[in-house]
Biopython code that builds the backbone (N, CA, C, O; Angstrom):
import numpy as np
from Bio.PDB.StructureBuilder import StructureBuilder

atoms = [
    (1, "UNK", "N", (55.516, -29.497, -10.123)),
    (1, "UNK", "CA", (54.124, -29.103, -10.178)),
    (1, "UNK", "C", (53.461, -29.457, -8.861)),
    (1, "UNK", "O", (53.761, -30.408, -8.139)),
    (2, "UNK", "N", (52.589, -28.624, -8.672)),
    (2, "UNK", "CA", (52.119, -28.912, -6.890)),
    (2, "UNK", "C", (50.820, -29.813, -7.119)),
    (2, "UNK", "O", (50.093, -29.707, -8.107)),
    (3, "UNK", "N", (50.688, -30.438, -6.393)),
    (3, "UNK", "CA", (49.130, -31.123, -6.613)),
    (3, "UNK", "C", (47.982, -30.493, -5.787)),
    (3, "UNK", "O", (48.256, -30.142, -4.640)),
    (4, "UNK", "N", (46.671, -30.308, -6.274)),
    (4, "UNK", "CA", (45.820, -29.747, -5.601)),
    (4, "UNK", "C", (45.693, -30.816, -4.583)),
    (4, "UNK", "O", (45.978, -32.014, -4.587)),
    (5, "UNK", "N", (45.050, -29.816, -3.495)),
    (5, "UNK", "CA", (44.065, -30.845, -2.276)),
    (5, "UNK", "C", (43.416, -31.645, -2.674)),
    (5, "UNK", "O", (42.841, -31.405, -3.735)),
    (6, "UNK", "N", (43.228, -32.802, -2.096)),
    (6, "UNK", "CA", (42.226, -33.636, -2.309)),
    (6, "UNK", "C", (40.693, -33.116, -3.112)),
    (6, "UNK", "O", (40.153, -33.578, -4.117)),
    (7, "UNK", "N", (40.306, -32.047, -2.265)),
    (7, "UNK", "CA", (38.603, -31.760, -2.525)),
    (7, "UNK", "C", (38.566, -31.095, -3.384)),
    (7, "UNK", "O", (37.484, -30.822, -3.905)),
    (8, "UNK", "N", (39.930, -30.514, -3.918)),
    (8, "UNK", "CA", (39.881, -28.896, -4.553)),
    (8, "UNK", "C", (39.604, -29.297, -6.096)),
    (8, "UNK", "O", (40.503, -28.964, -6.869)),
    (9, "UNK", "N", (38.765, -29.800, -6.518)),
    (9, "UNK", "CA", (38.384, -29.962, -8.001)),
    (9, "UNK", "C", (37.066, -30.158, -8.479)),
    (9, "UNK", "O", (36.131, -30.518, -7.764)),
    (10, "UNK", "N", (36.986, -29.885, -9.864)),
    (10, "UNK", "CA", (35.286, -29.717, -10.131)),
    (10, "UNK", "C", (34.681, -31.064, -9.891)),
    (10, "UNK", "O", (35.105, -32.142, -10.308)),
    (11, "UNK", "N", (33.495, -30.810, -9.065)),
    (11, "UNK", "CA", (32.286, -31.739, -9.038)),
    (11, "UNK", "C", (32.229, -32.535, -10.326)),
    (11, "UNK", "O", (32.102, -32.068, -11.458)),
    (12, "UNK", "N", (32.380, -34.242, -9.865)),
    (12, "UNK", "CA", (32.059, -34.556, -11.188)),
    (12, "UNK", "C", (30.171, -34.887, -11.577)),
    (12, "UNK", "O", (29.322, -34.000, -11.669)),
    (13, "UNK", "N", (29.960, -36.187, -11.722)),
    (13, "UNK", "CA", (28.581, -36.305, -12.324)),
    (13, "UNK", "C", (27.771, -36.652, -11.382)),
    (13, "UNK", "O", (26.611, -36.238, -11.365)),
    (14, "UNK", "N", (28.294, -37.520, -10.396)),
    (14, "UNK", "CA", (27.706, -37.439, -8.797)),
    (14, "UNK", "C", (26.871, -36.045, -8.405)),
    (14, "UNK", "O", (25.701, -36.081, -8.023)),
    (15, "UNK", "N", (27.420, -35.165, -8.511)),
    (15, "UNK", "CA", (27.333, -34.007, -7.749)),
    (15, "UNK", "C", (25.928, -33.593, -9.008)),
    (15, "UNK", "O", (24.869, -33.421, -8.405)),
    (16, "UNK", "N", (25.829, -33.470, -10.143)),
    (16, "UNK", "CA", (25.141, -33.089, -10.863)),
    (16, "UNK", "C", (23.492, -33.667, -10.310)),
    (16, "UNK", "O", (22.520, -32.915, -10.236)),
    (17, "UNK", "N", (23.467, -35.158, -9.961)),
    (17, "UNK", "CA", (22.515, -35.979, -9.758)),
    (17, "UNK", "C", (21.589, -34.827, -8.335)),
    (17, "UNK", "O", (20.404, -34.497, -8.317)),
    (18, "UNK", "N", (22.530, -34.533, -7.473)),
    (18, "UNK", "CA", (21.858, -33.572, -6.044)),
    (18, "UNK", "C", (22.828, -32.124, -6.130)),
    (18, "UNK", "O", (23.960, -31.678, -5.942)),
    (19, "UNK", "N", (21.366, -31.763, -6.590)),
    (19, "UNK", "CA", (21.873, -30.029, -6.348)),
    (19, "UNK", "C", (22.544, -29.387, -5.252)),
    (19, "UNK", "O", (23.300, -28.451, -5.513)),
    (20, "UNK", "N", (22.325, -29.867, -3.692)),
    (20, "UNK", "CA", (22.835, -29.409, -2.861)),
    (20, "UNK", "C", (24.331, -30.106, -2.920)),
    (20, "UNK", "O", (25.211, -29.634, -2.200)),
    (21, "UNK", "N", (24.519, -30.849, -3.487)),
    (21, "UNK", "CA", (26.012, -31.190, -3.502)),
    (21, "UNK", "C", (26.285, -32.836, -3.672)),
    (21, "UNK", "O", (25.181, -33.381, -3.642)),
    (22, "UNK", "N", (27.152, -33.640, -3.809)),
    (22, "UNK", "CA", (27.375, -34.715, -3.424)),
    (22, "UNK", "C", (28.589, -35.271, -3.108)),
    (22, "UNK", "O", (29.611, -34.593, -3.009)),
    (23, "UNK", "N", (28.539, -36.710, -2.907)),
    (23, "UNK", "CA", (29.975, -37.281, -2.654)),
    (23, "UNK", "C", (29.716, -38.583, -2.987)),
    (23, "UNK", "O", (28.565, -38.947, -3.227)),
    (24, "UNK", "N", (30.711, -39.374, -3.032)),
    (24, "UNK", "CA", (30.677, -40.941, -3.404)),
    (24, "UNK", "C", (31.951, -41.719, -2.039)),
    (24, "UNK", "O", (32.935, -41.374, -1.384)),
    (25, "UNK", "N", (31.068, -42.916, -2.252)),
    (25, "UNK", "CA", (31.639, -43.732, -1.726)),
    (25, "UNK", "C", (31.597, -45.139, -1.965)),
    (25, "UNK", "O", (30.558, -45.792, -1.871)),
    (26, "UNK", "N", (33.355, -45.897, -2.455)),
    (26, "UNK", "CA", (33.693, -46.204, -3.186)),
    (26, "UNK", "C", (34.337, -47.204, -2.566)),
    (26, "UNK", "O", (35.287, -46.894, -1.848)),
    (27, "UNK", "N", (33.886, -48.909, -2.737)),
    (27, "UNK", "CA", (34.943, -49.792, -2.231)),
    (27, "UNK", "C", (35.410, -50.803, -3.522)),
    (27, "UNK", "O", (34.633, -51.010, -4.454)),
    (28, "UNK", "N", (36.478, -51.277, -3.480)),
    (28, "UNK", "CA", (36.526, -52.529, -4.689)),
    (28, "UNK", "C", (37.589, -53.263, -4.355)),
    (28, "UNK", "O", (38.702, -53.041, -3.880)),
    (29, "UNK", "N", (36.808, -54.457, -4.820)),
    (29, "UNK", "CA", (37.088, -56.133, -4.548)),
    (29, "UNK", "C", (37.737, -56.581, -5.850)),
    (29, "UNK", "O", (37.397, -56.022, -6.893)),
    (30, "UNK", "N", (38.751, -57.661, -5.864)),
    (30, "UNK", "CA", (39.137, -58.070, -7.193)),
    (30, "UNK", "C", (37.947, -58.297, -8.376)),
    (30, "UNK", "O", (38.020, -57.859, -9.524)),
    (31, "UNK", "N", (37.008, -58.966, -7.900)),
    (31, "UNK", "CA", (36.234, -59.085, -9.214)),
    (31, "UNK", "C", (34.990, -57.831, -8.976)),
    (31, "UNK", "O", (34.089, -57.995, -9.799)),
    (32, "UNK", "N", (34.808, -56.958, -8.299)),
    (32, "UNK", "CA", (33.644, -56.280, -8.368)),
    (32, "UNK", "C", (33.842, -54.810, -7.462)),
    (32, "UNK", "O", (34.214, -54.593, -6.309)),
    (33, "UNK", "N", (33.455, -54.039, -8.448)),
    (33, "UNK", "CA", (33.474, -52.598, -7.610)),
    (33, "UNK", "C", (32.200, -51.757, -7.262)),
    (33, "UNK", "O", (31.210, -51.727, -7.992)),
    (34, "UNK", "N", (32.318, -51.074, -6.072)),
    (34, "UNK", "CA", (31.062, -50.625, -5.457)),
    (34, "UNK", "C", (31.072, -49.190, -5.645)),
    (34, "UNK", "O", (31.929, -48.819, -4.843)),
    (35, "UNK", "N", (30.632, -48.194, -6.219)),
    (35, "UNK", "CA", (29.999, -46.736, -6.342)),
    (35, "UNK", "C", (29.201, -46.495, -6.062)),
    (35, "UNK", "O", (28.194, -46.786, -6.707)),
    (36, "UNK", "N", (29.158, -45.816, -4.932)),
    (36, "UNK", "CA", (27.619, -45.298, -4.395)),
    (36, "UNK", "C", (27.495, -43.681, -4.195)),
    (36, "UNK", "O", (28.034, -43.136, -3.231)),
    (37, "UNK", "N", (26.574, -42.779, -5.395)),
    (37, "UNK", "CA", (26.582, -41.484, -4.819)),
    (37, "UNK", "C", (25.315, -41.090, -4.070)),
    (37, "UNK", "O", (24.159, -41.499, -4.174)),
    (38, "UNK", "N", (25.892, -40.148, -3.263)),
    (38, "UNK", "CA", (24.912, -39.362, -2.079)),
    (38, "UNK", "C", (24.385, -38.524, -1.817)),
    (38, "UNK", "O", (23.567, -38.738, -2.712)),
    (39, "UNK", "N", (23.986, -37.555, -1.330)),
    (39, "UNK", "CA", (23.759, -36.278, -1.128)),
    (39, "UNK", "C", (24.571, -36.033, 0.427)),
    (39, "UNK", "O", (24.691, -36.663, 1.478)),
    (40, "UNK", "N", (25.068, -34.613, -0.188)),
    (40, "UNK", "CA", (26.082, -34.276, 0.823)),
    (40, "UNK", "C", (24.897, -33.315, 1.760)),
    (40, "UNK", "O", (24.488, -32.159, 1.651)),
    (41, "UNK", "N", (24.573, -34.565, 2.807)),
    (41, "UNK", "CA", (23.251, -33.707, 3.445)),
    (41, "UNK", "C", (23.469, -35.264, 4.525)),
    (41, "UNK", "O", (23.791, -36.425, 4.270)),
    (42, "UNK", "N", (23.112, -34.548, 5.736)),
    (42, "UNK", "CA", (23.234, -33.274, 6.484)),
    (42, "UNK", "C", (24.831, -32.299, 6.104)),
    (42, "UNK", "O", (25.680, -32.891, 5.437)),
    (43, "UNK", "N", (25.013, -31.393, 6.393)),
    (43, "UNK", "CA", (26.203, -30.675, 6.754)),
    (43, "UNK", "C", (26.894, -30.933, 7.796)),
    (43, "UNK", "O", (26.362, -30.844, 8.903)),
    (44, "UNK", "N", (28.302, -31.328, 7.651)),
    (44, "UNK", "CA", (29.107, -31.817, 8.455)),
    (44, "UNK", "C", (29.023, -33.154, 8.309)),
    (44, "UNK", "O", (29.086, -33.922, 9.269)),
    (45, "UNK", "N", (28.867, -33.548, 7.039)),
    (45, "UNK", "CA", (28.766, -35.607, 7.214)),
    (45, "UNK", "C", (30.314, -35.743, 7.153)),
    (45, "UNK", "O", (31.056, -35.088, 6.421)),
    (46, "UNK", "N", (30.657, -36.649, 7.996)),
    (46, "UNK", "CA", (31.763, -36.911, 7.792)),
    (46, "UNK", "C", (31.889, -38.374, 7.002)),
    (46, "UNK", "O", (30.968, -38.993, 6.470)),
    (47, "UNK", "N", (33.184, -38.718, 7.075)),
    (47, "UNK", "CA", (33.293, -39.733, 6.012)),
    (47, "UNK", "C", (32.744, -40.890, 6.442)),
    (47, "UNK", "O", (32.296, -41.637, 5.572)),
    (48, "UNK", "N", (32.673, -41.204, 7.527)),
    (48, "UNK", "CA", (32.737, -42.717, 8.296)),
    (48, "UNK", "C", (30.876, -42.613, 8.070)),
    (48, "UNK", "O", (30.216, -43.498, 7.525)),
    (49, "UNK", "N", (30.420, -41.579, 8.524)),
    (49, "UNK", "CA", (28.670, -41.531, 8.307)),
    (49, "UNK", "C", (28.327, -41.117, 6.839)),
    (49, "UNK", "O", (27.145, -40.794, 6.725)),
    (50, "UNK", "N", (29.177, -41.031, 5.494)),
    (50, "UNK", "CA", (28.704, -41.414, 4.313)),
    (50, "UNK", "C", (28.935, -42.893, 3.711)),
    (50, "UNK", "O", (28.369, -43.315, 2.703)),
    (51, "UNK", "N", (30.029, -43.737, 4.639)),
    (51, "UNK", "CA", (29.878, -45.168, 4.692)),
    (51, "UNK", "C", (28.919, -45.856, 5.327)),
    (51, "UNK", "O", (28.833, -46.994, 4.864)),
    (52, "UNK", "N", (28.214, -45.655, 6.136)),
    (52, "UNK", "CA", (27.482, -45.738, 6.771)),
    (52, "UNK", "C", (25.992, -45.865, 6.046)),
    (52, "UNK", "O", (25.167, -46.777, 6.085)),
    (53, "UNK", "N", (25.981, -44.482, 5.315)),
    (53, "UNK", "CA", (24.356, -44.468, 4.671)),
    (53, "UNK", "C", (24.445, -44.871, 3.204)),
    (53, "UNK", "O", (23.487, -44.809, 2.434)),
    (54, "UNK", "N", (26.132, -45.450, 2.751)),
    (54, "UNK", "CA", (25.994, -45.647, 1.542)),
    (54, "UNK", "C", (25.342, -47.012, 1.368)),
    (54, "UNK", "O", (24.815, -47.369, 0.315)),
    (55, "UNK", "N", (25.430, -47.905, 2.704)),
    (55, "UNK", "CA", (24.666, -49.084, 3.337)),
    (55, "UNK", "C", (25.749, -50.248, 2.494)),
    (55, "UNK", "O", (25.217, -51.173, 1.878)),
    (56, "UNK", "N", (26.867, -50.156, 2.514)),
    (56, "UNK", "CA", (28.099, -50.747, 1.719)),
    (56, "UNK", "C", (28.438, -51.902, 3.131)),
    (56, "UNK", "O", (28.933, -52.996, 2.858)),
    (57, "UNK", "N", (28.103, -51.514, 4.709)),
    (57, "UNK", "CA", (28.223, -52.052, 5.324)),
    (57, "UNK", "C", (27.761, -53.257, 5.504)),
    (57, "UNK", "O", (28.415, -54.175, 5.999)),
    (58, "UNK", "N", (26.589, -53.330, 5.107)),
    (58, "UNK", "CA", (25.163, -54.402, 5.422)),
    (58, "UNK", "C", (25.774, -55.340, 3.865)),
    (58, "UNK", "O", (25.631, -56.563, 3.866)),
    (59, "UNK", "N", (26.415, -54.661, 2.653)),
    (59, "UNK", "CA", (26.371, -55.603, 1.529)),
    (59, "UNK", "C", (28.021, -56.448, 1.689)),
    (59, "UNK", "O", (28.144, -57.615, 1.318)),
    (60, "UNK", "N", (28.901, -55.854, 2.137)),
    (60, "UNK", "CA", (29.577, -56.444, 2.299)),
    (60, "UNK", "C", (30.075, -56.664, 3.730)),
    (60, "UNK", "O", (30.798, -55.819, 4.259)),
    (61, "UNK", "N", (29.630, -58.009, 4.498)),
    (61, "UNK", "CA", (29.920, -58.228, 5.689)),
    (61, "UNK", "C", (31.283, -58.131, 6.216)),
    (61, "UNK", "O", (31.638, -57.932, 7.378)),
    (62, "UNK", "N", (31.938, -58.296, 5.233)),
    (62, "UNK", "CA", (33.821, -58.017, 6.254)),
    (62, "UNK", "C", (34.242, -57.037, 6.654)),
    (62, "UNK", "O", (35.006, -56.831, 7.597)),
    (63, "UNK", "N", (33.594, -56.122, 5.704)),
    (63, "UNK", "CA", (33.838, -54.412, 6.537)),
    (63, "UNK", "C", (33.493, -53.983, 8.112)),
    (63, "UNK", "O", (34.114, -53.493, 9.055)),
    (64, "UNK", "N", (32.206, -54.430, 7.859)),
    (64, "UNK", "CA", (31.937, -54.338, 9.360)),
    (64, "UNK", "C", (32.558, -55.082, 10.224)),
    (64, "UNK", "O", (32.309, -54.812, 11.399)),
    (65, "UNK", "N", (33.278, -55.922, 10.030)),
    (65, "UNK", "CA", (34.073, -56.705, 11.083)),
    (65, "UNK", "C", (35.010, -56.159, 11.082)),
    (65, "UNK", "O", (35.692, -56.857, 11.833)),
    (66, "UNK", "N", (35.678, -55.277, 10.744)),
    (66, "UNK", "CA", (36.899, -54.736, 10.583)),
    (66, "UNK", "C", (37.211, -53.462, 10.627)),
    (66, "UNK", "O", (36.675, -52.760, 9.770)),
    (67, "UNK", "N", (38.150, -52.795, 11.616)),
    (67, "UNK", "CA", (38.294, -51.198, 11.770)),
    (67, "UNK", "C", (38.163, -50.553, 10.400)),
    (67, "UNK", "O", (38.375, -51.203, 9.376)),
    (68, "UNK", "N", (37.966, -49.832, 10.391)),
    (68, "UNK", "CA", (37.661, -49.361, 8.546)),
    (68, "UNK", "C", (39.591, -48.155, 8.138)),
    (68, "UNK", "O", (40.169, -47.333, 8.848)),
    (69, "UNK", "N", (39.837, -48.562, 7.074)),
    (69, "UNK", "CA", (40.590, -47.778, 6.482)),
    (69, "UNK", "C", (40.160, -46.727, 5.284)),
    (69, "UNK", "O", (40.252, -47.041, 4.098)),
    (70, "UNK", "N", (39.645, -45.352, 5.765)),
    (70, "UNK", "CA", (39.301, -44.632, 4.521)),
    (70, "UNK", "C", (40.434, -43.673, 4.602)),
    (70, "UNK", "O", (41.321, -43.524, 5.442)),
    (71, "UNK", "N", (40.077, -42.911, 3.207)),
    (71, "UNK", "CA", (40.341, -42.312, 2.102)),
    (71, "UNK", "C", (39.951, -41.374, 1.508)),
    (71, "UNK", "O", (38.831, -41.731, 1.143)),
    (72, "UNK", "N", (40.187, -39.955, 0.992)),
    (72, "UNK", "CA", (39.763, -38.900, -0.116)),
    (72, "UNK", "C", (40.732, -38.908, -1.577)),
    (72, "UNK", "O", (41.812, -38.319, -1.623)),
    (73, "UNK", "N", (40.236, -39.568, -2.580)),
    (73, "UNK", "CA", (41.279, -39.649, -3.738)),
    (73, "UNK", "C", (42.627, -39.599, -3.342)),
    (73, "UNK", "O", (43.469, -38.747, -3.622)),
    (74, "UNK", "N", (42.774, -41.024, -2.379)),
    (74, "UNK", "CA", (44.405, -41.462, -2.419)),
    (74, "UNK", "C", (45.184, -41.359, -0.895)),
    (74, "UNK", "O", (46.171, -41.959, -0.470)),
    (75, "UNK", "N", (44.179, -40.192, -0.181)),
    (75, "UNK", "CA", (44.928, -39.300, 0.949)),
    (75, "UNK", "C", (44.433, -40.011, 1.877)),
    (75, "UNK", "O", (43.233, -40.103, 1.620)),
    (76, "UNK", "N", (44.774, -40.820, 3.231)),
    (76, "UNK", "CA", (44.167, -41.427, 4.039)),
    (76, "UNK", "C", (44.034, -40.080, 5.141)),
    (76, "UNK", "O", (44.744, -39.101, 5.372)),
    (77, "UNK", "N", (42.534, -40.672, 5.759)),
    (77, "UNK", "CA", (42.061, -39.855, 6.604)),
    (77, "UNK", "C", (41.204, -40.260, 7.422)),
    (77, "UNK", "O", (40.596, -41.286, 7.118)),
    (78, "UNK", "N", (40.923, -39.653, 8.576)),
    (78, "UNK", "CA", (40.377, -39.795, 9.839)),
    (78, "UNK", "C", (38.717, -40.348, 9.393)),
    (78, "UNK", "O", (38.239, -40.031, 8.304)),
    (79, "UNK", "N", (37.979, -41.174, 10.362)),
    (79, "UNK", "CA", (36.784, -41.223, 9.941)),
    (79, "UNK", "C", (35.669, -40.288, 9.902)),
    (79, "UNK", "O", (34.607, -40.220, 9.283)),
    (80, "UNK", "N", (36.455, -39.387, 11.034)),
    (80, "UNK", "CA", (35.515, -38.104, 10.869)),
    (80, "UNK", "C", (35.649, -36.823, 10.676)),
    (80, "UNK", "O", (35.152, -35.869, 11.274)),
    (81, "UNK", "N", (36.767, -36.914, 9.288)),
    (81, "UNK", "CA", (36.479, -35.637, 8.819)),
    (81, "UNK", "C", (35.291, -35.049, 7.809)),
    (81, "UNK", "O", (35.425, -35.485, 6.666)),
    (82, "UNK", "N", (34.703, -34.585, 7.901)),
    (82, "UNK", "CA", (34.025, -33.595, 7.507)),
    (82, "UNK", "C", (34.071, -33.523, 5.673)),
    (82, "UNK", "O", (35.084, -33.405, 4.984)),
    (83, "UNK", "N", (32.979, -33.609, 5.310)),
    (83, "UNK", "CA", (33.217, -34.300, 4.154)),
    (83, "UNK", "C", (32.777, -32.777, 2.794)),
    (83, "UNK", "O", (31.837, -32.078, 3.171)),
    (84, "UNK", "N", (33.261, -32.465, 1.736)),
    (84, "UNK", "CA", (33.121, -31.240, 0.677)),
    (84, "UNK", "C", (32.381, -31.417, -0.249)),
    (84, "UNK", "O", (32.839, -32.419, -0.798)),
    (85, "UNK", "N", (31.547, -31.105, -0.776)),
    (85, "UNK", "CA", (31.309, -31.316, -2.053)),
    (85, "UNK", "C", (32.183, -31.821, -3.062)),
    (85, "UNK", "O", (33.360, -31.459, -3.035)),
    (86, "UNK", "N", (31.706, -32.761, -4.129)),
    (86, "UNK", "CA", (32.515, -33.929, -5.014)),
    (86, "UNK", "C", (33.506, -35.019, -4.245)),
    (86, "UNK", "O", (33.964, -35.950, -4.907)),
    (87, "UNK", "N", (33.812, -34.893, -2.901)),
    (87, "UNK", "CA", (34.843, -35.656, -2.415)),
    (87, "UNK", "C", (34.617, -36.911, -2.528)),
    (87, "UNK", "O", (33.406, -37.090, -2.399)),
    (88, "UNK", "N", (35.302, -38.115, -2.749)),
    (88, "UNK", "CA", (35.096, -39.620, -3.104)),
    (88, "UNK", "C", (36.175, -40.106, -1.954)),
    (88, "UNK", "O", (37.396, -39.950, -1.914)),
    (89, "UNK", "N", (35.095, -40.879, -0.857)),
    (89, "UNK", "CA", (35.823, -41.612, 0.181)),
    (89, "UNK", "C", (35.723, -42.923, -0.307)),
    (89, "UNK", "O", (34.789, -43.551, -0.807)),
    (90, "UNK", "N", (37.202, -43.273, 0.014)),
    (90, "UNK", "CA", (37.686, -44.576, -0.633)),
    (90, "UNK", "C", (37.924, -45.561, 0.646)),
    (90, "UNK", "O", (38.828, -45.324, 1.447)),
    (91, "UNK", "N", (37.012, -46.734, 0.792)),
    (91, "UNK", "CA", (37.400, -47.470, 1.174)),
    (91, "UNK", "C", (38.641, -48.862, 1.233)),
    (91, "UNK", "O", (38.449, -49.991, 0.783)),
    (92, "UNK", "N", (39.999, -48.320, 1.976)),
    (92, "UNK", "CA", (40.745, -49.508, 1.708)),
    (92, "UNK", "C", (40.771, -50.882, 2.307)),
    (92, "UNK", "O", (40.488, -51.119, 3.482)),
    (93, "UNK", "N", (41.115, -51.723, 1.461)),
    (93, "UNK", "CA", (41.218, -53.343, 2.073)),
    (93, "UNK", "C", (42.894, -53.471, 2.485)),
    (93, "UNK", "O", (43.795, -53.194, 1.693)),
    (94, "UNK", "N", (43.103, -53.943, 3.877)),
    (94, "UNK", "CA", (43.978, -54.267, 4.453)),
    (94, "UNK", "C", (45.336, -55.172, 3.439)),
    (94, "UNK", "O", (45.001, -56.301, 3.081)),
    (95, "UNK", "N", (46.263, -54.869, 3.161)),
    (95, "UNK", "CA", (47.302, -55.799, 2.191)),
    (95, "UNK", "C", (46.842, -57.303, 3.059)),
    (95, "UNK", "O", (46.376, -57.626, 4.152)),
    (96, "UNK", "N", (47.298, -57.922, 1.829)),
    (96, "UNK", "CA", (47.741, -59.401, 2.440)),
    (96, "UNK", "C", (49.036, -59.557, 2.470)),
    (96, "UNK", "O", (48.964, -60.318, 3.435)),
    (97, "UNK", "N", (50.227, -59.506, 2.251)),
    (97, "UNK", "CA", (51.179, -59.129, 2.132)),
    (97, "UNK", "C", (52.131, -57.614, 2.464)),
    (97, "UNK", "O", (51.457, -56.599, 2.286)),
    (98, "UNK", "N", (52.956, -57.473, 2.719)),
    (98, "UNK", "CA", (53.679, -56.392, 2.667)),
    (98, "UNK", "C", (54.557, -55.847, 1.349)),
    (98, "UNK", "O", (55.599, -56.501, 1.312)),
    (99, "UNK", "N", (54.505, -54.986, 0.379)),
    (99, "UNK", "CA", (54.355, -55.254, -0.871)),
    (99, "UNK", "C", (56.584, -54.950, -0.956)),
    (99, "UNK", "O", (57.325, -55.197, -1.907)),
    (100, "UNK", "N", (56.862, -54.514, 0.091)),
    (100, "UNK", "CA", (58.663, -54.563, 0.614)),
    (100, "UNK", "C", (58.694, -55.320, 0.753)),
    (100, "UNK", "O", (59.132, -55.719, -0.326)),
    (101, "UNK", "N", (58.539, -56.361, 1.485)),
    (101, "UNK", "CA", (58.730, -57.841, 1.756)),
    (101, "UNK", "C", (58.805, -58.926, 0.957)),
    (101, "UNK", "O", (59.540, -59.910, 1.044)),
    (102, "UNK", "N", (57.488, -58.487, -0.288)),
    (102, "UNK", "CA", (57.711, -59.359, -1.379)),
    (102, "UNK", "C", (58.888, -59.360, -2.378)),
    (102, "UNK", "O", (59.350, -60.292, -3.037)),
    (103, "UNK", "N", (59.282, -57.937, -2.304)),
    (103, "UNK", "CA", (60.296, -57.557, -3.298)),
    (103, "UNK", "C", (61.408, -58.224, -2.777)),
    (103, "UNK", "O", (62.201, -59.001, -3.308)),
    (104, "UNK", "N", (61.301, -57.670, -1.361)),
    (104, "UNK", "CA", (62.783, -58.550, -0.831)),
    (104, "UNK", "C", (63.112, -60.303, -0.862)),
    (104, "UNK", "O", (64.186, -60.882, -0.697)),
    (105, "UNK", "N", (61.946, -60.776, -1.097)),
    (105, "UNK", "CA", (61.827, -62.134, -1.367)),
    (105, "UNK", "C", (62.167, -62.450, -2.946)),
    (105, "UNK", "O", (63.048, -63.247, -3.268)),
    (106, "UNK", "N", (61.535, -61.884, -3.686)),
    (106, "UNK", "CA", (61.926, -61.698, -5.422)),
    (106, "UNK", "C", (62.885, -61.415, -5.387)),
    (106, "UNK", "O", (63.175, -62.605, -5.509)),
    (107, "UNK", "N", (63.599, -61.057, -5.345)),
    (107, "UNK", "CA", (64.854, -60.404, -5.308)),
    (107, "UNK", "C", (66.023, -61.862, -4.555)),
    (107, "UNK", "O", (66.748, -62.645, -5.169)),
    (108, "UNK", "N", (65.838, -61.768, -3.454)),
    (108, "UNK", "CA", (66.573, -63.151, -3.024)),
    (108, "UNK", "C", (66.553, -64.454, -3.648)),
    (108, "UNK", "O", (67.265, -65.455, -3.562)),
    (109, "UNK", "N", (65.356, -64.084, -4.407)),
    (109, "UNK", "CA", (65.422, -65.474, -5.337)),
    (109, "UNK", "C", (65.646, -65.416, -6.366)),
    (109, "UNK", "O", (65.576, -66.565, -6.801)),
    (110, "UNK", "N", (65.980, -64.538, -7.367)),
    (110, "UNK", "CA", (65.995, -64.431, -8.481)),
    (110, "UNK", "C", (67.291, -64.914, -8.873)),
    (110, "UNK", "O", (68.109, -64.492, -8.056)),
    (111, "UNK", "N", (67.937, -65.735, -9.918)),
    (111, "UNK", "CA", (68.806, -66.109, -10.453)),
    (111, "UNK", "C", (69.938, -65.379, -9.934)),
    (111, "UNK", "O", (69.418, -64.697, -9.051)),
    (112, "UNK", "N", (71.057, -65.133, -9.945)),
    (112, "UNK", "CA", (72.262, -64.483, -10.154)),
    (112, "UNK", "C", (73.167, -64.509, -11.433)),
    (112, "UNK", "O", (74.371, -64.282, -11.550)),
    (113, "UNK", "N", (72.275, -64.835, -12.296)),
    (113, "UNK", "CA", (73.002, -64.486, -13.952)),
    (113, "UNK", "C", (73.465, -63.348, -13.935)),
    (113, "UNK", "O", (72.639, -62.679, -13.314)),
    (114, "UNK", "N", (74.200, -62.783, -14.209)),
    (114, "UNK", "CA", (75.334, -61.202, -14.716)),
    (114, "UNK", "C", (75.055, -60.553, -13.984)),
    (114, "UNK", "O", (74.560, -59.481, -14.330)),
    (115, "UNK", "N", (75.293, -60.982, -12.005)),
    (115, "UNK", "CA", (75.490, -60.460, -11.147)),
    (115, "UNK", "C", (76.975, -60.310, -10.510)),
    (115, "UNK", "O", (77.737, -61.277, -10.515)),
    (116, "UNK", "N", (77.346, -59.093, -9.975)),
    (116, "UNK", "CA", (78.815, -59.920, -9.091)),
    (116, "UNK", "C", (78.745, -59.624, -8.030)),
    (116, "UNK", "O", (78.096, -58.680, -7.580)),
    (117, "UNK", "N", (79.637, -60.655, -7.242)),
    (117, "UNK", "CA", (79.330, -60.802, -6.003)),
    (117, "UNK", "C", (80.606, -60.332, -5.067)),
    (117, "UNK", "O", (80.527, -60.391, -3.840)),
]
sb = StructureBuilder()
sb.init_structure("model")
sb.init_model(0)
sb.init_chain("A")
sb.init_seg("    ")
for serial, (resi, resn, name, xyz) in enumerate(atoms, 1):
    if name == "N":
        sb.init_residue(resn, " ", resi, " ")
    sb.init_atom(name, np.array(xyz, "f"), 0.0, 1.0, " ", f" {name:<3s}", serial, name[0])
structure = sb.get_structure()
């Protein structure tokens, strides 16, 4: 089964709130998550300037210290692409870990019960 594009799906309830269109932008922390919808206004907002006015910057100070990693439902992308109606830019947080690395560590440690060697 093919998966649609990122943008290619119905507006959800965001979009209902501004007639001319909207988008969200979306960061989350272990204990707390941030949703902010917008109006997809001006034309041509790109993603990095709907982080920007979602004012997510000013509430959480580490972002701004930090090159930003965004997102369209899953797909990483440039900060300035150009943003569609319903699209949800996802802000990511940097691993603390390498999530291969851990395995390879679990794994090296794990017992050798009804293994052969």
């Amino acid at each position: 089964m093919e998966r649609p594009e990122p943008s290619d799906h119905a507006p959800g309830v965001a979009a209902e709130k501004h007639p001319g269109g909207a988008v969200e932008v979306v960061y989350a922390l272990p204990g707390r998550q941030f949703v902010i919808a917008l109006p997809l206004e001006p034309p041509g907002l790109t993603a990095r300037a709907a982080v920007e006015r979602s004012g997510l910057l000013a509430q959480v100070p580490e972002l701004a210290a930090q090159p930003l990693a965004l997102g369209i439902f899953g797909v990483v992308c440039d900060e300035g692409r150009v943003l569609r109606d319903g699209d949800r830019v996802e802000i990511y947080r940097p691993l603390k870990r390498d999530p291969r690395a851990l395995r390879r560590e679990r794994a090296a440690n794990a017992p050798r019960k009804g293994r052969r060697r």
